[in-house]
PyMOL Python script that loads the backbone (N, CA, C, O; Angstrom):
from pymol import cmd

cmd.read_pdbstr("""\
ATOM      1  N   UNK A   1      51.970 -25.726   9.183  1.00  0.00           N
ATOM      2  CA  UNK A   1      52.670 -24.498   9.443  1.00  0.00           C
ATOM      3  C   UNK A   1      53.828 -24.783  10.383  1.00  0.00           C
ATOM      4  O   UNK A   1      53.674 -25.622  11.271  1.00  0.00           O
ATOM      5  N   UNK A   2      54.593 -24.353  10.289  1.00  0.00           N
ATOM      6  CA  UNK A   2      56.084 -24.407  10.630  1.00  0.00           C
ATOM      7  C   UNK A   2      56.551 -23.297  11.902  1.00  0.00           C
ATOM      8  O   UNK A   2      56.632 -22.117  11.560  1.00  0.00           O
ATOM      9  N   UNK A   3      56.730 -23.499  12.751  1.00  0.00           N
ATOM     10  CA  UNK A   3      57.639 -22.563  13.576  1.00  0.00           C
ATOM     11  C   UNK A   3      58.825 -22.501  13.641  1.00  0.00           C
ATOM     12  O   UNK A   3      59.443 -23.433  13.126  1.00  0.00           O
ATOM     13  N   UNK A   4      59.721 -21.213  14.396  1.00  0.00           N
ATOM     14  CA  UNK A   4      61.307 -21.581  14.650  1.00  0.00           C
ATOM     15  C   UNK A   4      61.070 -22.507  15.861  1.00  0.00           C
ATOM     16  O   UNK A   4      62.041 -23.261  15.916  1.00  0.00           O
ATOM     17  N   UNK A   5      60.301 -22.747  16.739  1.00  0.00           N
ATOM     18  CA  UNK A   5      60.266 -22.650  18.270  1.00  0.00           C
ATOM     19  C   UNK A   5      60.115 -24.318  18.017  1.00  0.00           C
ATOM     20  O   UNK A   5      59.486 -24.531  16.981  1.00  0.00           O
ATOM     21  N   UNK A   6      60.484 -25.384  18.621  1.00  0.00           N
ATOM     22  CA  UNK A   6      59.884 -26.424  18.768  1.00  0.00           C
ATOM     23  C   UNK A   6      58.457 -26.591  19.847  1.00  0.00           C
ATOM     24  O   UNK A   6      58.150 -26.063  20.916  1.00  0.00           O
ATOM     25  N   UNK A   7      57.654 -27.834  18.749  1.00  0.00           N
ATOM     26  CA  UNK A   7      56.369 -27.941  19.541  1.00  0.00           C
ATOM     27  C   UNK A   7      56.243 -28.354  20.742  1.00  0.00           C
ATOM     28  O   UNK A   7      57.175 -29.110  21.014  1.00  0.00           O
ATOM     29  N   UNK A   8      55.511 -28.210  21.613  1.00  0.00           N
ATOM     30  CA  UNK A   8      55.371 -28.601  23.239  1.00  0.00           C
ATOM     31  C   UNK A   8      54.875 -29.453  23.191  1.00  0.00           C
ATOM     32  O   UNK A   8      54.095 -29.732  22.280  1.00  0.00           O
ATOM     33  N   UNK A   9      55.178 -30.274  24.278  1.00  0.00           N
ATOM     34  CA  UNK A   9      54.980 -31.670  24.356  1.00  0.00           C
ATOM     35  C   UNK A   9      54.491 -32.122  25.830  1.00  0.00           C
ATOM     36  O   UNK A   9      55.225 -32.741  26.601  1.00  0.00           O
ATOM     37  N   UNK A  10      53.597 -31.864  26.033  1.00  0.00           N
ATOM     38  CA  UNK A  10      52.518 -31.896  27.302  1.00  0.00           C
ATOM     39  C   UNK A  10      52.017 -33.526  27.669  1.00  0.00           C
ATOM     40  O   UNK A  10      52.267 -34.515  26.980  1.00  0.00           O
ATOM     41  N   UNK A  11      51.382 -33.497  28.723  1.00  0.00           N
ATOM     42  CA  UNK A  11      50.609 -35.054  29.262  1.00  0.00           C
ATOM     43  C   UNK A  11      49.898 -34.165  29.737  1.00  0.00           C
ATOM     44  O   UNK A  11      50.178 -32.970  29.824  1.00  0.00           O
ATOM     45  N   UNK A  12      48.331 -35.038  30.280  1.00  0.00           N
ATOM     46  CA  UNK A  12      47.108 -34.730  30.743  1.00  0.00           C
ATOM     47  C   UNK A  12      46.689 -35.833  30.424  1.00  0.00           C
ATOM     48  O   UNK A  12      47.258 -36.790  29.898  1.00  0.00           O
ATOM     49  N   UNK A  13      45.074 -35.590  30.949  1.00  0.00           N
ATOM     50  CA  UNK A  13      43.693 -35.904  31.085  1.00  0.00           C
ATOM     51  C   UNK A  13      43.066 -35.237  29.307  1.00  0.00           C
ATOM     52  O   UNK A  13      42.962 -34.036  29.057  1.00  0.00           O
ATOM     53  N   UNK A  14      42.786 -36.201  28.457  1.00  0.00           N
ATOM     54  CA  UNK A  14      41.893 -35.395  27.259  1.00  0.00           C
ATOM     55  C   UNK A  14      40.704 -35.169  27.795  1.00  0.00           C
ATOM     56  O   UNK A  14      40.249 -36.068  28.503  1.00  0.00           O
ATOM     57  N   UNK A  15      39.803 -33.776  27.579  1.00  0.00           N
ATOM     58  CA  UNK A  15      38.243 -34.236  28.298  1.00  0.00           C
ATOM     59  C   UNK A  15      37.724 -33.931  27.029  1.00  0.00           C
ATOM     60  O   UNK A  15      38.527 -33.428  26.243  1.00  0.00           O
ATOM     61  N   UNK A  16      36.452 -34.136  26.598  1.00  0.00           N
ATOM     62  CA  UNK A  16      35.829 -33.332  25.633  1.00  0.00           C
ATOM     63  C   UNK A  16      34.340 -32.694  25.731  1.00  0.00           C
ATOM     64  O   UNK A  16      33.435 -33.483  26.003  1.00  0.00           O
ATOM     65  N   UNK A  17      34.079 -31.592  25.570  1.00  0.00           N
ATOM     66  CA  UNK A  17      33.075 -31.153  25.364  1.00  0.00           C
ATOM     67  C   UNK A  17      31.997 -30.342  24.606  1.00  0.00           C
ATOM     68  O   UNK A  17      32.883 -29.544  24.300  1.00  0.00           O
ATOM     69  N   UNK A  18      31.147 -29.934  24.155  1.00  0.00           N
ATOM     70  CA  UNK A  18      30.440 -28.741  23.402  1.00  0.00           C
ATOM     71  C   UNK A  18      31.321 -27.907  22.663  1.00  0.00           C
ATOM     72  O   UNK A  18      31.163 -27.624  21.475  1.00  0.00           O
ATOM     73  N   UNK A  19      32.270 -27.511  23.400  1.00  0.00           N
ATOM     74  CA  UNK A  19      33.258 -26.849  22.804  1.00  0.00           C
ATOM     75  C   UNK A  19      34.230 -27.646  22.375  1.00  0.00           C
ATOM     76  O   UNK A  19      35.242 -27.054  21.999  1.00  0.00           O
ATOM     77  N   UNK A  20      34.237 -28.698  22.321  1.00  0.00           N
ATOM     78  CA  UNK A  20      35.811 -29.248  21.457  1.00  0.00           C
ATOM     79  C   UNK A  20      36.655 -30.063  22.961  1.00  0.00           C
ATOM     80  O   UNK A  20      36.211 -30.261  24.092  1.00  0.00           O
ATOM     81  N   UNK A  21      37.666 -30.302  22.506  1.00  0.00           N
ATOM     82  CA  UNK A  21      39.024 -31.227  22.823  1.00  0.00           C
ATOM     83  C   UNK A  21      39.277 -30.224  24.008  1.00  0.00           C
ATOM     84  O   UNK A  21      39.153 -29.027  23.749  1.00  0.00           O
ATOM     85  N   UNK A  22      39.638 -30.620  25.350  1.00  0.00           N
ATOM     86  CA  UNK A  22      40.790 -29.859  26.057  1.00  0.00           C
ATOM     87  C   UNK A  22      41.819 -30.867  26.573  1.00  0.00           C
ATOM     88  O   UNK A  22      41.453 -32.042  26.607  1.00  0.00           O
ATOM     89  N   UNK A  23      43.317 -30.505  27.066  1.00  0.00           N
ATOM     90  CA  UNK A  23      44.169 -31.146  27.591  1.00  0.00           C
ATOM     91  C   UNK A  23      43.786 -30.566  29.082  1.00  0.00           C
ATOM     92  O   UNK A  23      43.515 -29.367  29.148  1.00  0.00           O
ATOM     93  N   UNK A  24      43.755 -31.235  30.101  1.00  0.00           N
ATOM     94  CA  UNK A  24      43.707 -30.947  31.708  1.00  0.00           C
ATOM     95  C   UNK A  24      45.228 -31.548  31.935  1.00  0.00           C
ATOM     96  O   UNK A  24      45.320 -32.770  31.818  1.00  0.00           O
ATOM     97  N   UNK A  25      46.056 -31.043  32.149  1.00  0.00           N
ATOM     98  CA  UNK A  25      47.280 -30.661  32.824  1.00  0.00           C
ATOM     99  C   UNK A  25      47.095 -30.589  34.337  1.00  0.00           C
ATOM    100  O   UNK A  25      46.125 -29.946  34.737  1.00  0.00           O
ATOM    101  N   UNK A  26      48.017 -31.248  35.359  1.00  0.00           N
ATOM    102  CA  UNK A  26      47.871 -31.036  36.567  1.00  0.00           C
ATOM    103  C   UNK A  26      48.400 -30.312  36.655  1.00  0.00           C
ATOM    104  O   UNK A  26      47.690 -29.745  37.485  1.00  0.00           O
ATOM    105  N   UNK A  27      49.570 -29.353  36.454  1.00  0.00           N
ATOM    106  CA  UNK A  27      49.863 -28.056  37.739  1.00  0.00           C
ATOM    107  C   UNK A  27      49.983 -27.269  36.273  1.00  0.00           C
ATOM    108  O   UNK A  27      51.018 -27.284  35.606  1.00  0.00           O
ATOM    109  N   UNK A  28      48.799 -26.602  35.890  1.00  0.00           N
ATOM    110  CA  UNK A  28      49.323 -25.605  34.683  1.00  0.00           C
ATOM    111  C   UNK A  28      47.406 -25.229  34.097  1.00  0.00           C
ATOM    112  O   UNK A  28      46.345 -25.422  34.692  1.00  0.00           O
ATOM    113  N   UNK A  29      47.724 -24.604  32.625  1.00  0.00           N
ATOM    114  CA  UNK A  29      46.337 -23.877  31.936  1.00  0.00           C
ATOM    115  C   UNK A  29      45.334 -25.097  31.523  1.00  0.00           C
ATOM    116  O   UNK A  29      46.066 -26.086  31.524  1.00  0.00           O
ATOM    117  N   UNK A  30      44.658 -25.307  31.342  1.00  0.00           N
ATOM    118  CA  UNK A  30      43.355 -25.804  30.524  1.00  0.00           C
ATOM    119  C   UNK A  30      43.773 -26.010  29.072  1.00  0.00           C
ATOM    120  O   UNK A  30      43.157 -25.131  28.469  1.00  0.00           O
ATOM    121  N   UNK A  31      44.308 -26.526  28.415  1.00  0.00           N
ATOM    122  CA  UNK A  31      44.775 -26.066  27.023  1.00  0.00           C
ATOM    123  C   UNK A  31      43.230 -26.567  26.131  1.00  0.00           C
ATOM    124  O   UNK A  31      42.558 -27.582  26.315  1.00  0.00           O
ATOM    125  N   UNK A  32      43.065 -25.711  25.381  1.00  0.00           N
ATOM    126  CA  UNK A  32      41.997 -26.074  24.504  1.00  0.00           C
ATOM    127  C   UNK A  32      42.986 -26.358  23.215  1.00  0.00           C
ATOM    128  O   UNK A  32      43.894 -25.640  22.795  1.00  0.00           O
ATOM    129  N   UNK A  33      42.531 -27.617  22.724  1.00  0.00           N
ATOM    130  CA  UNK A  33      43.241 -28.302  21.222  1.00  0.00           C
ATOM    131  C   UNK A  33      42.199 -28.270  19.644  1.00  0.00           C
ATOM    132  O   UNK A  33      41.086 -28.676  19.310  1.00  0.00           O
ATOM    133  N   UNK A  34      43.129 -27.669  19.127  1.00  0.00           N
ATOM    134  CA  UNK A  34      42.864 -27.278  17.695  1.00  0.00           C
ATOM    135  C   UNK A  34      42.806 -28.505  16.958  1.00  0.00           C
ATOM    136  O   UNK A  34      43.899 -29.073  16.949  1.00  0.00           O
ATOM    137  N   UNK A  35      41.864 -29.128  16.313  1.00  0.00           N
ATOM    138  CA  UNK A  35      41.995 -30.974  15.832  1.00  0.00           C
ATOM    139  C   UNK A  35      41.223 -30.838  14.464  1.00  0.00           C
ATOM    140  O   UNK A  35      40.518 -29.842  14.300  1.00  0.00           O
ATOM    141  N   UNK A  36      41.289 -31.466  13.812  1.00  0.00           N
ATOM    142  CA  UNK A  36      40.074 -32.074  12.799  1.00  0.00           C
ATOM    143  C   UNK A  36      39.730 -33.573  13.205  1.00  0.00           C
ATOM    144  O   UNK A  36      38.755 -34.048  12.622  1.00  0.00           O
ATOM    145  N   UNK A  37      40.366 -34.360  14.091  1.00  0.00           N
ATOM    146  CA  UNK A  37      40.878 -35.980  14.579  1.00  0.00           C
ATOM    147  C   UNK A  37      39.558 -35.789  15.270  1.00  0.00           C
ATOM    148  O   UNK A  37      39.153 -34.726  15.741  1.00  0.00           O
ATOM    149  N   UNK A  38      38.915 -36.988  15.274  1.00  0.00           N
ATOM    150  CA  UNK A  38      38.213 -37.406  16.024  1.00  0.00           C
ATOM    151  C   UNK A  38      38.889 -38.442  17.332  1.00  0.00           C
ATOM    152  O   UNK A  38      39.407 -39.557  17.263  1.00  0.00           O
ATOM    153  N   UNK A  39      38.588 -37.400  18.684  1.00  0.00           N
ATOM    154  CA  UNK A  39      39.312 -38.220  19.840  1.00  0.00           C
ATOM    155  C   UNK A  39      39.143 -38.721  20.638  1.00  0.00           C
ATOM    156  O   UNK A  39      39.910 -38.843  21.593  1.00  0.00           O
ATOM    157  N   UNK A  40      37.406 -39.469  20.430  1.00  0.00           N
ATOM    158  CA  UNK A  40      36.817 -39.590  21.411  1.00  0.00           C
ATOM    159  C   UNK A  40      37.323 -41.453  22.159  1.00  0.00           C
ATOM    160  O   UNK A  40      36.852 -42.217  23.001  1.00  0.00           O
ATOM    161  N   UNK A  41      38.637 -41.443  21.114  1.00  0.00           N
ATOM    162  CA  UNK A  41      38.960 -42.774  21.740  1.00  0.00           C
ATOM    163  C   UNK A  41      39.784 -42.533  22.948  1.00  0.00           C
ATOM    164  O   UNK A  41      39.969 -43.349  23.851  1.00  0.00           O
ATOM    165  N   UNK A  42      40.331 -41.148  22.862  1.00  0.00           N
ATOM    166  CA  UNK A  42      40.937 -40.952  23.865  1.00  0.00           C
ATOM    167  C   UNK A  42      40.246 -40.309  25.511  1.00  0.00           C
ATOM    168  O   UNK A  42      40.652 -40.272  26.672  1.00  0.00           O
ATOM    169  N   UNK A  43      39.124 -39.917  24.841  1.00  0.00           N
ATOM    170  CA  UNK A  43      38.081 -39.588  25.777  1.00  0.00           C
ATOM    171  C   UNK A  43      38.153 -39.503  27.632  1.00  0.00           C
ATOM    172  O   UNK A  43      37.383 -40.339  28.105  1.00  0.00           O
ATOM    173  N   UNK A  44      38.818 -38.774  28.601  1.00  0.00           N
ATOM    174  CA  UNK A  44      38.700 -39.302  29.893  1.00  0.00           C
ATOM    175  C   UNK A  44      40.168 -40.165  30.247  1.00  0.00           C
ATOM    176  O   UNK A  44      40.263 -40.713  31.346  1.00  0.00           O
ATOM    177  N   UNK A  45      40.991 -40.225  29.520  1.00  0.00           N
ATOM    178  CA  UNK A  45      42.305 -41.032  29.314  1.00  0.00           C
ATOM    179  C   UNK A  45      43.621 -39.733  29.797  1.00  0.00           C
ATOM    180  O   UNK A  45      43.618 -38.513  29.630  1.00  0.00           O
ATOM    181  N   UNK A  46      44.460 -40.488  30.321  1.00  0.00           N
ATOM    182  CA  UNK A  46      46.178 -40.083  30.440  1.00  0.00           C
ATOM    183  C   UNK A  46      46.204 -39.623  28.928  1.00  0.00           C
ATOM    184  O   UNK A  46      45.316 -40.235  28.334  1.00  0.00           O
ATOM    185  N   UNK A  47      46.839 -38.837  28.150  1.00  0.00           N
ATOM    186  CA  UNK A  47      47.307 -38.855  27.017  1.00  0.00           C
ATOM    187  C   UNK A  47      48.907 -37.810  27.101  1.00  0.00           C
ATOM    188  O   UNK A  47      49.239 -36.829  27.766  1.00  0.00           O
ATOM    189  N   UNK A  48      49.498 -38.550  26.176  1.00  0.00           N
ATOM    190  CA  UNK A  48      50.692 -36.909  25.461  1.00  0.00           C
ATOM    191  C   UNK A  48      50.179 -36.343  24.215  1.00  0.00           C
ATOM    192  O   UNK A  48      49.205 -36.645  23.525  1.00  0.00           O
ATOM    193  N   UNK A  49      51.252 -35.275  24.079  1.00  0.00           N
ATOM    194  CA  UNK A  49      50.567 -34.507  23.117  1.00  0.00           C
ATOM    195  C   UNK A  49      51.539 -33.971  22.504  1.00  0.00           C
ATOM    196  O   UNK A  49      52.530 -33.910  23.232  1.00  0.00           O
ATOM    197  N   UNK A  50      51.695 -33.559  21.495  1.00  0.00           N
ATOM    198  CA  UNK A  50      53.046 -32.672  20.795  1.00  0.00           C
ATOM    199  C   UNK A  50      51.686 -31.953  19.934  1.00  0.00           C
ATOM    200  O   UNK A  50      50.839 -32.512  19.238  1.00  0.00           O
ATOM    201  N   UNK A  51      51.822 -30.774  20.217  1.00  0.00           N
ATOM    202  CA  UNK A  51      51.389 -29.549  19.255  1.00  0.00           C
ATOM    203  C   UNK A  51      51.941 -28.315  19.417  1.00  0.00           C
ATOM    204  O   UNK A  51      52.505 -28.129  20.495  1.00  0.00           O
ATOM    205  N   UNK A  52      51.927 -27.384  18.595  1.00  0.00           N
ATOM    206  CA  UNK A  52      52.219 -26.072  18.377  1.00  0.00           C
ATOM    207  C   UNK A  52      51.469 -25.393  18.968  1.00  0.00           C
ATOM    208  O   UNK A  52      50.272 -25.675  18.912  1.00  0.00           O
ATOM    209  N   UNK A  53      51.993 -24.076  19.868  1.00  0.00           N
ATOM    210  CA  UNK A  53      51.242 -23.292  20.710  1.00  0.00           C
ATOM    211  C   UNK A  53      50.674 -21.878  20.117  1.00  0.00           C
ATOM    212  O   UNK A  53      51.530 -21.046  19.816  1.00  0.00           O
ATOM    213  N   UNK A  54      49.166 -21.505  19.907  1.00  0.00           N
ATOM    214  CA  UNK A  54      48.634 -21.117  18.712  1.00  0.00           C
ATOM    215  C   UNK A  54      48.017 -19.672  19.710  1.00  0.00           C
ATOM    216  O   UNK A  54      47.649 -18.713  19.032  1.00  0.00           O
ATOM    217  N   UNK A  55      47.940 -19.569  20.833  1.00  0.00           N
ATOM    218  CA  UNK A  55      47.466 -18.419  22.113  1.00  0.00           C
ATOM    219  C   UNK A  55      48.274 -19.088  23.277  1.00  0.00           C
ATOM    220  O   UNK A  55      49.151 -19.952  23.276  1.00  0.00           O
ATOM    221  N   UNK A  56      47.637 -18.350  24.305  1.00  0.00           N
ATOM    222  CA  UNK A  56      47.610 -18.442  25.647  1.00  0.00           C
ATOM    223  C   UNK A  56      47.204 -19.665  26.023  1.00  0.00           C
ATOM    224  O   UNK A  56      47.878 -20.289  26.843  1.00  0.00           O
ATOM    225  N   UNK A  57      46.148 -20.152  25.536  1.00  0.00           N
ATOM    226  CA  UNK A  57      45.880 -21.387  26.018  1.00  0.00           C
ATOM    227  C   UNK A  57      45.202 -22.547  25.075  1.00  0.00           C
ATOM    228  O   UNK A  57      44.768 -23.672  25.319  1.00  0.00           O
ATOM    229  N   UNK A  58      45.302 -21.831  24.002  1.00  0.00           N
ATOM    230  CA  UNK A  58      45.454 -22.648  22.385  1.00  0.00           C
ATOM    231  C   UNK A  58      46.650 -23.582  22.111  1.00  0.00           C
ATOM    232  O   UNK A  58      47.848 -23.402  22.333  1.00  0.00           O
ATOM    233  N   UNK A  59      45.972 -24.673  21.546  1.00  0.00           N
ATOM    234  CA  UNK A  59      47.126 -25.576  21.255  1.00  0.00           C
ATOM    235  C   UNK A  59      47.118 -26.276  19.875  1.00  0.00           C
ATOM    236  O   UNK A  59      46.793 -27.446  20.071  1.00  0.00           O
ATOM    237  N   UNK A  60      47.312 -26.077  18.727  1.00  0.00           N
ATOM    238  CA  UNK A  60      47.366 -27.014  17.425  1.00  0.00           C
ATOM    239  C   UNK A  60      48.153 -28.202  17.363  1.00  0.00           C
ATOM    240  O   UNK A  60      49.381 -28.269  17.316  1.00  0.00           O
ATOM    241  N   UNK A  61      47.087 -29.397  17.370  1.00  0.00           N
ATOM    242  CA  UNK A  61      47.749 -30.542  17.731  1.00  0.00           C
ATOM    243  C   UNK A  61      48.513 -31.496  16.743  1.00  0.00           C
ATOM    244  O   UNK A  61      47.986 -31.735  15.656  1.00  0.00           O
ATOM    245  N   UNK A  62      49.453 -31.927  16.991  1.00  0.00           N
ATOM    246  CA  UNK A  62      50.327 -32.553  16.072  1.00  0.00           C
ATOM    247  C   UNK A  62      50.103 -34.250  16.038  1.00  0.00           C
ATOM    248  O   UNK A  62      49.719 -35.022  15.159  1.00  0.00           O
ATOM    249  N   UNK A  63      50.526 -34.416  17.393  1.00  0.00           N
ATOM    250  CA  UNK A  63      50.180 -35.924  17.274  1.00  0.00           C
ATOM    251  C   UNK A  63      49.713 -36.136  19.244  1.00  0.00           C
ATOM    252  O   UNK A  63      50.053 -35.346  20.125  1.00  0.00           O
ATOM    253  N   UNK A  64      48.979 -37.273  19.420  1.00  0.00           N
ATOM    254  CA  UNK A  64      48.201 -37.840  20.440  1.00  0.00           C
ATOM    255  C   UNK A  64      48.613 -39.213  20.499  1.00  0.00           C
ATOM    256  O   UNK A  64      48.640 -39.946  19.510  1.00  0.00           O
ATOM    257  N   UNK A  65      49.021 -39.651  21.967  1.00  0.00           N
ATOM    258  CA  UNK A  65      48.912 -40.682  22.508  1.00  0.00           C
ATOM    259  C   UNK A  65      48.743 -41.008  23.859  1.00  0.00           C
ATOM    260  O   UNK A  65      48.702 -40.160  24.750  1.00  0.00           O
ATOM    261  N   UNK A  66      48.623 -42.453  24.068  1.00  0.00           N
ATOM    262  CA  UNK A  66      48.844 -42.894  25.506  1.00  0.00           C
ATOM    263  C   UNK A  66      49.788 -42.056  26.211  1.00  0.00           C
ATOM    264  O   UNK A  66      50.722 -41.580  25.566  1.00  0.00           O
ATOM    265  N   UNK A  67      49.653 -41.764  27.681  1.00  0.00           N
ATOM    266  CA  UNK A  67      50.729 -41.799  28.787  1.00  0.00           C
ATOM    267  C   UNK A  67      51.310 -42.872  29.215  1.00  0.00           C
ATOM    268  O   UNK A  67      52.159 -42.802  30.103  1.00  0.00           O
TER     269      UNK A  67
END
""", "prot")
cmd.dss("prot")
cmd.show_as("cartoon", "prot")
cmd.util.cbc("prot")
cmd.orient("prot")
């Protein structure tokens, strides 16, 4: 799915839990990430992120990497 808006492009901490994927951001929301990816390589890691912003604190993720 396509927006006009370009996707955001964040760094954090990936954590994961019961509930799924979150990005931990130091000065900002909790973003919870929308995935089918299995990320547990990223698990506890620096990561970036480019996804589309889907709520308040929803994020549909595009692509994942190192910081």
């Amino acid at each position: 799915m396509t927006d006009s808006k370009a996707p955001l492009r964040l760094h954090g901490i990936l954590r994961l839990n019961e509930r799924g994927p979150f990005l931990e951001v130091e000065e900002g929301p909790l973003w919870r990430l929308q995935t089918d990816a299995d990320l547990r390589t990223h698990q506890d890691r620096r990561v970036r992120v480019e996804a589309w912003q889907r709520g308040a604190s929803i994020l549909e993720l595009l692509w994942i990497g190192p910081a």
